[in-house]
N, C-alpha and C positions, 0 to 999 in steps of 0.2 A: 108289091114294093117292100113285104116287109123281110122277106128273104135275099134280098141283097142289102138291105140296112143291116140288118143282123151282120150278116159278112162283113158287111166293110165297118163295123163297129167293133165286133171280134178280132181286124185285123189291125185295125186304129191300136189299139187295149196292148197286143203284142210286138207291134212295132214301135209305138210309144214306149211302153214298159224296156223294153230292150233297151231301146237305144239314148233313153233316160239313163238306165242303169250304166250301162257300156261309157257315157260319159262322166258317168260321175265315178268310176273307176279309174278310170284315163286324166280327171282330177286328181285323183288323191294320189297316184303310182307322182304325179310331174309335181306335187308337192301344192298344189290349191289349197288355201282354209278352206275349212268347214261349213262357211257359209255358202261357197259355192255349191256343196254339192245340198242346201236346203235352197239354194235358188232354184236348181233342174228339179227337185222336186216340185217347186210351186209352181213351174211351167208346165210340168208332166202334169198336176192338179189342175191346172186353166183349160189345157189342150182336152186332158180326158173329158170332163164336162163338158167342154163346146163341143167335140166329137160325140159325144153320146144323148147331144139337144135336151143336155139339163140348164134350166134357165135358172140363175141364183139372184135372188134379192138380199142386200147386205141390211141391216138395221143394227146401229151403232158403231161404235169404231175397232177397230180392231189395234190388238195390245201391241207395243215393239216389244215386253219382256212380261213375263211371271207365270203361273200355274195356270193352264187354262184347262176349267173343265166341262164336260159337254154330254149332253144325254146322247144314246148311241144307240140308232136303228136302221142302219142300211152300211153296206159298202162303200155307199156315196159320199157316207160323212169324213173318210179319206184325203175326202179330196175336196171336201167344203170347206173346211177350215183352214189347209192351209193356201188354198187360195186367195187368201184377205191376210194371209200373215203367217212368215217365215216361222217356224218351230218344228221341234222334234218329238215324236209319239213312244208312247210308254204302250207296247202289245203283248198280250197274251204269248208264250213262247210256242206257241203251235203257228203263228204266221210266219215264222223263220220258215218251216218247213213249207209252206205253199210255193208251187211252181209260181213262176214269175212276182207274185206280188212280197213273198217272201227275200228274190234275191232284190228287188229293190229297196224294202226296207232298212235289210242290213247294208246297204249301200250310203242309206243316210244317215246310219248310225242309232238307227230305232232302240229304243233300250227295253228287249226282254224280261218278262218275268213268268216265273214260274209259280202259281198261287197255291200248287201243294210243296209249297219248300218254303219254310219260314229263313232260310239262308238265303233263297232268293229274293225274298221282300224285300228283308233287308240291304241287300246291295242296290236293290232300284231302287231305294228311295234315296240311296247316295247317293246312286250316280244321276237321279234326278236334282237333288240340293245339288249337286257341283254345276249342272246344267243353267242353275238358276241364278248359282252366285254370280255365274260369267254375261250373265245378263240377257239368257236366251228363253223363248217360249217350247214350254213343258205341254204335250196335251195326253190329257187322260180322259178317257171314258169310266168314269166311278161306277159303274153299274156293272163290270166286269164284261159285259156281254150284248146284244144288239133285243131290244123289247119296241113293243109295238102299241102297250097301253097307255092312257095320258095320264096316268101316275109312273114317276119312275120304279125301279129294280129297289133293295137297298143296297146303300152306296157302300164302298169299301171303304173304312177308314186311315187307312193309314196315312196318306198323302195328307190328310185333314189334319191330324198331329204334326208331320214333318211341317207343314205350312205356317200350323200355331206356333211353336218351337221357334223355328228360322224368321218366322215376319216375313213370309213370303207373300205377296197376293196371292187371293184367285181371282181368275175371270170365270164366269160363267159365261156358259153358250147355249143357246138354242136354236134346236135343229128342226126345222117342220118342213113335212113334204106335203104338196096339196095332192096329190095322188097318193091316198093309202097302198098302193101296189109297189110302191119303190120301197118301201120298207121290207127288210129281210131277217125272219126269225125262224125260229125251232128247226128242223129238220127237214126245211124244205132246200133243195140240193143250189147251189150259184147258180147254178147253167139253167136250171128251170123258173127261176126269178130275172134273170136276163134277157131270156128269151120272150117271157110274158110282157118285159116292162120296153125291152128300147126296139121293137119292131116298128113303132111309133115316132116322130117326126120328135115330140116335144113335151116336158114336163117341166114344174117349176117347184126348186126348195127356197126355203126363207133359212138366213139364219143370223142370228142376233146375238151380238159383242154386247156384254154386262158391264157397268161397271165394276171395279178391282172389288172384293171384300177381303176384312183383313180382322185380325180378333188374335185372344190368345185363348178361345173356345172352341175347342176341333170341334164338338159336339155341336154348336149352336151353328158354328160357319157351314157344316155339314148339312143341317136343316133351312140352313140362309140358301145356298144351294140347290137343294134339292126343290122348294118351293118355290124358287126365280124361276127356275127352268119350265115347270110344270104349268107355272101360270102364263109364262110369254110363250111357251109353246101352243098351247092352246089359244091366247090372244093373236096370236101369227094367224093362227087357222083359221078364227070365226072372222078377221081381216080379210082373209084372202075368199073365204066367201061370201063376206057383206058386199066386194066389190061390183 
């Protein structure tokens, strides 16, 4: 059984992705807001998870607007987030270039950065503040990159400044998978963390909408942050197996 799961979950992933993509192009060319094409996103998010028998438990609510930000360990968290709530992702400028998952990004308007260009910071975090003046959700992974230990990465700061400055919120999030296998780090290839994880029927993430924090201390909001995440992340997990 686990060789035609694989298949029909690899062709889920491509047929989805396309034809997500394909409409949210065919928006934008007939003149749709912007919202539409983060609503096919959240549908592409619903569908990819129900297609790939990830079971998600929501705990708290999730934001209509502000900086949301989220510790970052798997591919999945893609699609956790904005399954519970419409917003736009701040990525690394190396997923522009990824087949498929790349052209749907820039399809919803993903906003790139490049972390060795101090020019490019600086433009994402405008074009981040303009995203937020207009009353939409912003999501960042602060750790730059996907880790698997229960402390997080250190955080990047900059977005923590633009936040104190503007009076922006943040939301934190946390993200816990009860299968440590769904988590994907260092130099182990996509295709062999796929293969290992959905030949399997079903697995389940938790993930937990924070209250807003707000401060004119990037440093403190930073460390507000960092220690929310790390403590409900792990409160998720010793939950899910007291059950």
């Amino acid at each position: 059984m686990r060789y035609p799961l694989l298949f029909f979950r690899s062709l889920s992933f491509a047929v989805l992705t396309l034809g997500c993509t394909f409409t949210v192009v065919i928006g934008r060319i007939s003149g749709r807001p912007h919202t539409f094409s983060l609503k096919v996103q959240q549908f592409w998010s619903k569908a990819m998870l129900r297609s790939w028998g990830v079971r998600t438990v929501l705990h708290g609510t999730p934001p209509k607007g502000g900086l949301i930000m989220s510790n970052h360990q798997s591919y999945l968290d893609i699609w956790m987030i904005p399954k519970y709530c419409i917003s736009v992702f701040v990525a690394k400028a190396e997923v522009r270039r990824m087949a498929l998952v790349g052209w749907g990004a820039s399809s919803v308007n993903t906003v790139y950065v490049d972390r060795t260009s101090k020019d490019s910071r600086s433009r994402t975090r405008e074009a981040i503040a303009d995203r937020l003046r207009k009353g939409r959700s912003v999501i960042i992974f602060p750790e730059g990159t996907t880790h698997s230990g229960k402390e997080m990465l250190p955080l990047k700061p900059g977005m923590f400044y633009a936040a104190a400055e503007e009076g922006f919120p943040i939301i934190p999030v946390a993200i816990a998978y009860e299968d440590a296998g769904l988590i994907w780090v260092g130099d182990e290839p996509i295709g062999k963390n796929f293969f290992r994880n959905f030949g399997r029927w079903r697995s389940t993430a938790h993930i937990h909408y924070g209250e807003p924090i707000t401060g004119n201390d990037p440093e403190a909001m930073m460390q507000q942050v960092k220690d929310w995440i790390e403590s409900e992340k792990d409160r998720l997990l010793t939950q899910a197996k007291d059950r």
